[in-house]
C-alpha positions in Angstrom: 28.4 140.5 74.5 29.9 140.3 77.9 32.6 137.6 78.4 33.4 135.3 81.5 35.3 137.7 83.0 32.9 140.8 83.1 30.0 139.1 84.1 32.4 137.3 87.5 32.9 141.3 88.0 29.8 142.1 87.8 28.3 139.8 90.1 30.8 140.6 92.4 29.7 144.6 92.4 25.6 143.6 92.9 26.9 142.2 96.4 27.5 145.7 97.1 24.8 147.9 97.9 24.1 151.5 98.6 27.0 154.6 98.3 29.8 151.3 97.7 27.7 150.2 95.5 27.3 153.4 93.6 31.1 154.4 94.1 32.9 151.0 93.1 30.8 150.9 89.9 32.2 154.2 89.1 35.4 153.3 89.6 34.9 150.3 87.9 33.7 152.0 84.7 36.4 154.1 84.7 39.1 151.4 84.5 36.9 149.8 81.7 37.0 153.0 80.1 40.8 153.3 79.9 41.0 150.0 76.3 44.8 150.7 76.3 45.1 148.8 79.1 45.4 144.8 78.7 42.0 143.3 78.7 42.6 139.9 80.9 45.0 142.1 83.1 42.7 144.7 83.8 39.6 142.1 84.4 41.7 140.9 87.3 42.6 143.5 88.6 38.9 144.9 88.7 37.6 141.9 90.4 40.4 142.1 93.1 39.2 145.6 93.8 35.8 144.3 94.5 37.1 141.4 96.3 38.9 143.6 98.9 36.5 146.1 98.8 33.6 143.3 99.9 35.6 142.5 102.6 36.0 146.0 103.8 32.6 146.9 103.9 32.2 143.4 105.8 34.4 145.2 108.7 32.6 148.3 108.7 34.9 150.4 106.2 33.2 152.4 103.8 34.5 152.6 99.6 35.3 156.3 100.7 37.8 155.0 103.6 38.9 152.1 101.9 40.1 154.0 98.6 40.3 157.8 99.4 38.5 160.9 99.1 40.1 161.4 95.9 38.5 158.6 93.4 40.2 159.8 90.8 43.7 159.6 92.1 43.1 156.2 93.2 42.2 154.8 89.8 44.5 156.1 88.3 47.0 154.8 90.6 45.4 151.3 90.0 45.7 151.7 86.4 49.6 152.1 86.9 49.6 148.8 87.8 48.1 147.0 84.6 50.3 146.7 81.7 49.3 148.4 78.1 47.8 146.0 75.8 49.5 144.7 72.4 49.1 145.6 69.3 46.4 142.9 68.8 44.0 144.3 71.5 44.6 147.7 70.0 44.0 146.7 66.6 40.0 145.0 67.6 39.2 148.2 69.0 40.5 150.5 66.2 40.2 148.2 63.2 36.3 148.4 63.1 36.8 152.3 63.6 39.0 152.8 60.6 37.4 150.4 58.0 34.0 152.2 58.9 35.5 155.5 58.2 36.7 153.7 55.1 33.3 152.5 53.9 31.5 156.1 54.5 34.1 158.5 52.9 36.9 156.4 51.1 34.6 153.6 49.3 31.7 155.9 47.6 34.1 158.2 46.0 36.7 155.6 44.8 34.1 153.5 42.9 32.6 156.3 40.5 34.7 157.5 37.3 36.6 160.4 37.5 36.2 160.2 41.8 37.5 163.6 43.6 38.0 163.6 47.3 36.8 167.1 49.2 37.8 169.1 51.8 34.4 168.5 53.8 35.3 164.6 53.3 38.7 165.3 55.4 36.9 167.6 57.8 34.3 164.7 58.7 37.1 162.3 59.2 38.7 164.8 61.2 35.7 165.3 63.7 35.3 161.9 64.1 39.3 161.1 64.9 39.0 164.1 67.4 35.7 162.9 69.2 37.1 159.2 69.8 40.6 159.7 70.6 40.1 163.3 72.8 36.8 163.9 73.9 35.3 160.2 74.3 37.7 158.4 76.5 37.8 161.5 79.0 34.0 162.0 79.3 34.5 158.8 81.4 36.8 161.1 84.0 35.5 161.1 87.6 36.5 164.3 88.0 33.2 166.5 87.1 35.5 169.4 85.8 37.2 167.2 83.2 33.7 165.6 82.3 32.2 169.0 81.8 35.5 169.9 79.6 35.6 166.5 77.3 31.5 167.3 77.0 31.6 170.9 75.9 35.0 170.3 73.3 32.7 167.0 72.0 29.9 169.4 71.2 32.1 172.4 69.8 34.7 170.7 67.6 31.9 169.5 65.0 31.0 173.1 64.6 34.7 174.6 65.0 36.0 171.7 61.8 32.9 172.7 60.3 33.3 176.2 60.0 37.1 176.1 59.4 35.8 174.1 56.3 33.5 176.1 55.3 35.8 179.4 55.7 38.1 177.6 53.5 36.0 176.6 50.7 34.7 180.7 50.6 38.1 182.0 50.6 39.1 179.5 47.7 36.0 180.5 46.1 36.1 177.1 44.0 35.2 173.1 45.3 38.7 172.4 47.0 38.4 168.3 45.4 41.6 166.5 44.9 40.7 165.0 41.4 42.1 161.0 41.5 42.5 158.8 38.1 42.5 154.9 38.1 44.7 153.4 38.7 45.4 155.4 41.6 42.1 154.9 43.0 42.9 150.6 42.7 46.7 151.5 44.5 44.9 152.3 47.7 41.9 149.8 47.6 44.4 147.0 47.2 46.6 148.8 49.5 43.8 148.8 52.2 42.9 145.1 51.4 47.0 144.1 51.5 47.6 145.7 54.8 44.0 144.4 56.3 45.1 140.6 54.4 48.9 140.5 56.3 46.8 141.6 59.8 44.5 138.5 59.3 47.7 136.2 58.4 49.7 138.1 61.8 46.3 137.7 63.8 45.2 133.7 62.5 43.2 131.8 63.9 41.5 135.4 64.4 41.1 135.8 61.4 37.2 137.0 61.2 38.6 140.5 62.0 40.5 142.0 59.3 40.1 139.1 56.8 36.5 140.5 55.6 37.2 143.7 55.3 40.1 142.9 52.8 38.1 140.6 51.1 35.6 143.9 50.2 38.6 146.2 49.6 39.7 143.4 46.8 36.1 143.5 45.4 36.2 147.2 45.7 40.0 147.3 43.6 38.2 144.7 40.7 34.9 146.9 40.4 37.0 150.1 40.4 39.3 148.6 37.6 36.3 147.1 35.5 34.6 150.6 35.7 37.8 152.3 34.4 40.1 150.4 32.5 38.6 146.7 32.0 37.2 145.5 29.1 33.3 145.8 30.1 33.9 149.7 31.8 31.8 150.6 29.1 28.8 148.0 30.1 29.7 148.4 33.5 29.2 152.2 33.0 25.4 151.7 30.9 24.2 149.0 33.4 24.7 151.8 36.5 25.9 149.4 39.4 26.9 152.4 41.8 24.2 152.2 44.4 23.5 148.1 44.1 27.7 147.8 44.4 27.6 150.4 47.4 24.5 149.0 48.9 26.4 145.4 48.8 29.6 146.7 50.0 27.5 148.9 52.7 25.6 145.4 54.2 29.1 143.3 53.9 31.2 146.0 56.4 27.8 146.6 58.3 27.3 142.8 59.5 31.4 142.3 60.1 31.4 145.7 62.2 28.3 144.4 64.2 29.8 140.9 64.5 33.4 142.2 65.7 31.4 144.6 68.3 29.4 142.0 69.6 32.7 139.2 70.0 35.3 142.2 70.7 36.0 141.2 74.4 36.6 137.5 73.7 39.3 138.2 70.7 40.7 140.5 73.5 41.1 137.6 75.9 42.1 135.4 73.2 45.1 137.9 72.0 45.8 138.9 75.6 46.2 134.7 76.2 49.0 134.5 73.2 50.7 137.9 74.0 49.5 140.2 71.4 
């Protein structure tokens, strides 16, 4: 959902037309591309670009002679110019990242008895930290040699992790699992659900972001304990919750992650507003 800001922006680039109009919305993707920048800041800065550019073009400059030959130089001179954003910012774009990763490889195992983490289960979250933080943000580059570069290491490093894992678990010739026993499994659901609980209190009256998320972890920790250790594990155990548990768990982080997505941009302007 595209705030105030974007859409201002973006009005301002469909008065350009033709090879501007093609380069500044390059550029302007670009900048966008670079989150670690403050979000308010960066909007600004974006629509004084067009501003100036608009009224180049108006005087018979070109994008080309008004910002260089080299694009990318240019941007990324521009981005020297916009502060880094807080720890707030950072947190709505990496907080829906982590509690998904959470949900698909974390969650499953922890609520079964006798749960055992793998090696292919570290390998998966291993592709996945390497495609967003390495390969994602540069396949936005102008430069077509570093877009060609991010592309080929975003297709390859599934299949390098993958094999790597798989070489491993032949060599060890056994399922290289890291057995865990309740109530180890509860430490780190309730772990995950404090942590998520003291970002909601440090990001109120945001609190839709991580409060939901540590909400489930704390239903997670109480399933998890009733399965192993409470006083109905063994009804628990006959009755064979797994999937309806999962499937309820799987809907509750769904929704939030799609909600967060969709509102992402406004909590940015909002924290960007109170200095976080």
């Amino acid at each position: 959902m595209k705030t105030k800001l974007q859409q201002d922006n973006d009005a301002r680039l469909a008065q350009l037309h033709g090879i501007d109009h093609l380069y500044a919305e390059e550029l302007v993707s670009y900048l966008r591309s670079h989150t670690g920048r403050d979000y308010v800041a960066l909007e600004n800065s974006i629509g004084d670009i067009l501003d100036d550019l608009a009224d180049a073009t108006a005087h018979g400059h070109s994008a080309k002679e008004y910002f260089g030959q080299d694009a990318q130089g240019a941007a990324n001179t521009i981005l020297q110019t916009i502060p880094r954003a807080g720890i707030g910012q950072l947190l709505t774009l990496w907080l829906p990242i982590m509690v998904y990763l959470l949900a698909i490889y974390v969650f499953p195992p922890f609520l079964q008895r006798a749960p055992r983490v793998g090696l292919g289960t570290l390998a998966v979250i291993a592709v996945i930290t390497l495609l967003l933080v390495v390969a994602i943000p540069r396949m936005t580059a102008l430069d077509e040699k570093k877009q060609n570069r991010a592309a080929l290491f975003f297709i390859l490093s599934p299949v390098i992790v993958g094999l790597l894992a798989g070489f491993a678990q032949h060599w060890a010739d056994t399922q290289l699992t890291v057995p865990l026993t309740w109530p180890a499994t509860d430490i780190v659901l309730l772990a995950v659900a404090l942590l998520t609980g003291a970002t909601a209190v440090w990001l109120r009256p945001l609190w839709v972001l991580p409060l939901p998320p540590a909400g489930l972890g704390v239903c997670a920790a109480l399933y998890s304990w009733g399965l192993n250790a409470g006083p109905w594990q063994r009804t628990l155990a006959q009755l064979g919750l797994y999937w309806t548990v999962m499937a309820l768990l799987g809907l509750g982080i769904l929704f939030w992650f799609i909600w967060v997505m969709m509102h992402r941009d406004q909590y940015r302007i909002d924290l960007s507003e109170s200095g976080r």
